[in-house]
N, C-alpha and C positions, 0 to 999 in steps of 0.2 A: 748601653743600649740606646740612650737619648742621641750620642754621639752618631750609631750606625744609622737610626731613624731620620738622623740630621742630612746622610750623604744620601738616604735612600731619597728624599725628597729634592736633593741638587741633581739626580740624576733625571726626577721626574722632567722633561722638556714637553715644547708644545707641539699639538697633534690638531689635525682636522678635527671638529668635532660640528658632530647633525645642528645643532644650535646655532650656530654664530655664521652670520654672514661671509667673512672673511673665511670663516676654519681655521683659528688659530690661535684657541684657546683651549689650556690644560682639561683634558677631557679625564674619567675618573679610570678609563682600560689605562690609559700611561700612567697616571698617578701607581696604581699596581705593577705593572712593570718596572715604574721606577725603583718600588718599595723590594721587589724582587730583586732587582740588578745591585742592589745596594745588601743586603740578604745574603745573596751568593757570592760579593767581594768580601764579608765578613767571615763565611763559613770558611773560603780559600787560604785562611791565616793556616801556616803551616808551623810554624816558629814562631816562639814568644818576642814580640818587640825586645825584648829586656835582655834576649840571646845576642843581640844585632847589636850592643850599644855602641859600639867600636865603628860600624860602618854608616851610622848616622852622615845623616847632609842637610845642610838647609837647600833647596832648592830654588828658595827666593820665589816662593809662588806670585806672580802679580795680583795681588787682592784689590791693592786701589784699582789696579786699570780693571780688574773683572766687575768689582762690586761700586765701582762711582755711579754715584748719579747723573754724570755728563753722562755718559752712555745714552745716545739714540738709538730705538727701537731698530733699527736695522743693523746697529752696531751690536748692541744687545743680541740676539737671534745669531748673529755672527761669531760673538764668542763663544756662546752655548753651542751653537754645532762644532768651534772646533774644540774645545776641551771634550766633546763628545765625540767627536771624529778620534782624535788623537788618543783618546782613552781605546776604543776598539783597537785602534794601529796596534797600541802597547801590547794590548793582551790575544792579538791577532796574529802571533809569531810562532814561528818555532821553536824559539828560545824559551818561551812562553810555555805554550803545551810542555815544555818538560822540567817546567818548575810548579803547575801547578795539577791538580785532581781534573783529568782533561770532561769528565763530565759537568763538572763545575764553569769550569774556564765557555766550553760551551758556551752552555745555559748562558752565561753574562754576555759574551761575543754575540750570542741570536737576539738578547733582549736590547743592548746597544745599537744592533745594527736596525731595530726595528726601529727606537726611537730616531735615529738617524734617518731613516726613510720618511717619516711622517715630517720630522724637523723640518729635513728637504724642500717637503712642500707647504711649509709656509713660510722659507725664505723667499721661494719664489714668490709670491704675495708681498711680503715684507720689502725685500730690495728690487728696489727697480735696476734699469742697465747702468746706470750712472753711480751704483750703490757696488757694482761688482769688483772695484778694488779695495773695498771693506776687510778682503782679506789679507790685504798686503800692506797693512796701516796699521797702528795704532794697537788696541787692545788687541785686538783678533792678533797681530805678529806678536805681540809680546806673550801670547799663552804658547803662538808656535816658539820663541826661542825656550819657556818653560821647560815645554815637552821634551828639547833637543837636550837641556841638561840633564833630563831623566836618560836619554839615550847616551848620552856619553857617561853619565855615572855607571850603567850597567854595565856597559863595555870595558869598562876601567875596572870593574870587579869580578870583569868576566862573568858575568848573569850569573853570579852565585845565589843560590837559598836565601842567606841573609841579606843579599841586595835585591834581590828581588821583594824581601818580607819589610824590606826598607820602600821602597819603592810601591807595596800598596798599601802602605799606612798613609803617604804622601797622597795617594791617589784618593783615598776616604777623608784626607785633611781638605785636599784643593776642592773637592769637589763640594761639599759642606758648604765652605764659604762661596761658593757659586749661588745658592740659595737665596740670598736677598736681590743678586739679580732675578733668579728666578719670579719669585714675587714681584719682582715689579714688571716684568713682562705677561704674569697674568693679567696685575691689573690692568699693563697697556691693550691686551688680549680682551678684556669685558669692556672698557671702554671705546674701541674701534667696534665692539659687537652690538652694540647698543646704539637704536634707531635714532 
């Protein structure tokens, strides 16, 4: 339970909130959404991990590049929308809907795509013009070549059950260790809020 509690708060991201000058500090509706999105990736378990052991993978999650401290807050914001981006892409398929309880898959697709709107707008805040190749550098490409192995794992297993039940255990592992970035974008969030 500490474990799913652990993803539902990597998924929590920043949102406008009535406070803060900027708007762009964890407000308590996302912190719920988040705990939700995290909630309904756990309920989605269709198959016991221990069925799968055979189709295991390391995936080589990049933790240094997501979780360093060299991370600037613009880079920071950057990588969090895309392992948030990219998590929607995943469960945004058709391949998708027919591996999991499509009421469920929903619910997590509506609540992703919401944090991903609000994200949105305080990257614009966050990265100025000169900050807009953030996505094609660094941490931010290296969660995108991540993602691409999850995508070619599947397709090499032919999006079976067990690769797909392989596939969101990964996704509840990466996104946990997102988490101490998290925390340190709120506190960069209260400090840029603060007169």
């Amino acid at each position: 339970m500490a474990f799913v509690l652990s993803l539902l708060m990597a998924l929590v991201l920043v949102s406008y909130g009535p406070g803060g000058s900027l708007g762009c500090d964890l407000s308590q509706k996302h912190m719920l959404v988040g705990r939700k999105n995290l909630r309904l990736l756990g309920q989605m378990r269709r198959l016991s991990p221990r069925f799968c052991l055979q189709d295991r993978k390391d995936f080589t999650f990049p933790q240094e590049m997501v979780e360093g401290s060299q991370l600037q807050e613009a880079q920071a914001f950057s990588v969090l929308h895309e392992m948030l981006q990219q998590t929607f892409n995943l469960f945004h398929t058709e391949r998708s809907s027919a591996a999991w309880d499509t009421t469920l898959l929903e619910q997590l697709c509506t609540g992703l795509h919401q944090q991903l709107d609000d994200l949105d707008a305080c990257l614009g805040q966050v990265m100025g013009e000169e900050d807009s190749a953030l996505g094609r550098t660094g941490p931010t490409l290296a969660v995108k070549g991540y993602f691409q192995g999850i995508h070619v794992y599947l397709q090499e297993k032919e999006y079976s059950d067990c690769a797909w039940e392989i596939v969101r255990v990964e996704m509840m592992r990466a996104l946990s260790s997102s988490t101490s970035l998290q925390e340190r974008l709120r506190k960069m969030g209260g400090d840029l809020n603060s007169p």
